[in-house]
C-alpha positions in Angstrom: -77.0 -68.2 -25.7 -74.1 -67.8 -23.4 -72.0 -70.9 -22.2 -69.9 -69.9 -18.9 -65.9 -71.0 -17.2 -65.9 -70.8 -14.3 -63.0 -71.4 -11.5 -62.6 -71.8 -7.7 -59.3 -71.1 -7.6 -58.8 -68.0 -4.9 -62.5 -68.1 -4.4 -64.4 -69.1 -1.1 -67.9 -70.7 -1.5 -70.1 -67.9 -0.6 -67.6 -65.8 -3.4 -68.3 -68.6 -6.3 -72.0 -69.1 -5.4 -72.5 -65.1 -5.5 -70.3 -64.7 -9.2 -72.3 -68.0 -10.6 -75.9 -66.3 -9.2 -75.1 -62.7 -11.1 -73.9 -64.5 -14.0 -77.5 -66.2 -14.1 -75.7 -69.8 -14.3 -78.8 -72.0 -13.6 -76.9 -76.1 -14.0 -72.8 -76.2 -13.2 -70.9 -79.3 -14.9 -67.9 -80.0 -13.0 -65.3 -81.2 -15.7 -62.6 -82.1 -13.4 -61.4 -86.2 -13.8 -61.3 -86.1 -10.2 -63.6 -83.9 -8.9 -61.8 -83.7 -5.2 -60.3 -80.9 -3.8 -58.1 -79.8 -0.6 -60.1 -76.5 -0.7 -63.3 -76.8 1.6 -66.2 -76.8 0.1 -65.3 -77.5 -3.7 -65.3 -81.5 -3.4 -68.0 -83.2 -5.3 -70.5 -83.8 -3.2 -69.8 -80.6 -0.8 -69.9 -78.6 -3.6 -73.1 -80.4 -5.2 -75.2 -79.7 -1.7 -73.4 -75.7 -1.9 -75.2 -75.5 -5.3 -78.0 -77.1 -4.6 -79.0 -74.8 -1.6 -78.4 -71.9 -4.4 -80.8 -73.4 -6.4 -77.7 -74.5 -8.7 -78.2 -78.0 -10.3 -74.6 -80.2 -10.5 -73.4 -82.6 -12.5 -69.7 -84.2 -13.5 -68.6 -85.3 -16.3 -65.5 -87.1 -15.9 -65.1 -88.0 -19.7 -64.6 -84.0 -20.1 -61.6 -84.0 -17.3 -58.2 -84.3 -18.1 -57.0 -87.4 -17.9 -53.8 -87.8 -15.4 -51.4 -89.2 -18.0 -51.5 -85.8 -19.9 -51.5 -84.1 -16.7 -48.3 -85.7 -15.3 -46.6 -85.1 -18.4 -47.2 -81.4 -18.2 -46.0 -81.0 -14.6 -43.0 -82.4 -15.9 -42.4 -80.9 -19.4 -44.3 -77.8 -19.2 -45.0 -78.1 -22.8 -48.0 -76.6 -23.0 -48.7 -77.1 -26.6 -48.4 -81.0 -25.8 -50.7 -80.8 -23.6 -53.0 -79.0 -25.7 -52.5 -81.6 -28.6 -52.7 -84.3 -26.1 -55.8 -83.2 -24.2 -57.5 -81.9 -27.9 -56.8 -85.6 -29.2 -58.7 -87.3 -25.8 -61.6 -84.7 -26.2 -62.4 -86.1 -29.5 -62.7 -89.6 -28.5 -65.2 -88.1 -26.1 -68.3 -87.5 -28.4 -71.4 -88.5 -25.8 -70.1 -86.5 -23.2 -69.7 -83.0 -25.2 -73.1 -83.9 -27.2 -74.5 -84.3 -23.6 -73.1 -81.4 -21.9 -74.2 -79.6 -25.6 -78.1 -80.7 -24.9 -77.9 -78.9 -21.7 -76.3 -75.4 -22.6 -79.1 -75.0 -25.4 -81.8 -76.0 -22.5 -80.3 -73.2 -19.6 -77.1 -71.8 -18.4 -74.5 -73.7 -18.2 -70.9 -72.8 -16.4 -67.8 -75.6 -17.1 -66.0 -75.8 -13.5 -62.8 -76.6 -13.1 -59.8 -75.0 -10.8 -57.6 -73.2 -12.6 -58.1 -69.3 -12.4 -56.4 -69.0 -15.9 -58.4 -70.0 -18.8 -56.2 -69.6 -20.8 -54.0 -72.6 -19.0 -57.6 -74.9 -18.3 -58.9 -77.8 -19.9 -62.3 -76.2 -19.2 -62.1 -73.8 -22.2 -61.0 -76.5 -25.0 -64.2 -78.2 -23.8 -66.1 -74.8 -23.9 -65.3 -74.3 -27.1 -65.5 -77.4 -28.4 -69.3 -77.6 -27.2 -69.8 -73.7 -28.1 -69.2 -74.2 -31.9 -72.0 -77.3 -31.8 -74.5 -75.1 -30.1 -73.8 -72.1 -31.4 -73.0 -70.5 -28.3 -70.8 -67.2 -27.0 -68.3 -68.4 -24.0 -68.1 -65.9 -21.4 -65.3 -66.8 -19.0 -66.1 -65.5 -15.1 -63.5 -64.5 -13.4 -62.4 -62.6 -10.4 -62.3 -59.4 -12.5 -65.8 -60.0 -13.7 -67.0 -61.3 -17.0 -64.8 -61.8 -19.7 -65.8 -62.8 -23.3 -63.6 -65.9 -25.3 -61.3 -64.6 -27.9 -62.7 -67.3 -30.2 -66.5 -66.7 -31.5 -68.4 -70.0 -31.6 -68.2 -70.6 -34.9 -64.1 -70.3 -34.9 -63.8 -72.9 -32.6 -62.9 -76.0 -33.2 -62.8 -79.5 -31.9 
């Protein structure tokens, strides 16, 4: 069982629609707080009818997003391992939402969306990981390069 990243950053619809369809990604959880962007096409419910007419089920999961507090701080400090505490501390408290978003990676495939191209430097892979280890699930990043397999194994992650 594969759990998929996936980004829209530097992508145009018809590119992210194409990568998510080879990748066999069959539901896409958008785990952006606010899922609103400037880029056409990658707004919620823009992106949700893009998907749909792909035969790509949507859903968001704000409790998964970063919250702005801890995103405000990094713009300013660009301390990224206080963000990482920071964000790792909220994604605890959010137990429904991961077991939700765990239920539907064991049922299909699943991509986590958010914007960053660098998953390194996303939210979206703390919250991959964090719902890999309960599912026992490999992450598999897609990126503009192609596929790219998580340093961490499910069961090394934590969270």
């Amino acid at each position: 069982m594969i759990l998929f990243t996936a980004s829209y950053e530097g992508r145009t619809i018809p590119q992210f629609l194409q990568e998510l369809g080879a990748a066999g990604v069959r539901q896409l959880v958008d785990v952006r707080e606010l899922p609103v962007s400037r880029k056409r096409g990658f707004s919620k419910y823009d992106l949700a009818e893009e998907l749909h007419y792909a035969g790509i089920a949507y859903r968001h999961l704000r409790a998964l997003g970063c919250p702005k507090s801890i995103r405000d701080r990094y713009k300013a400090d660009h301390d990224w391992r206080r963000y990482t505490q920071k964000f790792h501390e909220h994604l605890a408290q959010q137990q429904p939402a991961l077991e939700e978003l765990r239920a539907l990676v064991v049922s299909e495939p699943v991509a986590v969306l958010c914007y960053e191209a660098d998953f390194n430097r996303c939210h979206r892979t703390f919250v991959a990981r964090a719902v890999a280890h309960r599912a026992g699930a490999r992450i598999c990043h897609i990126t503009s390069a192609g596929l790219v397999d998580d340093a961490l194994s499910a069961g090394d992650a934590a969270a």
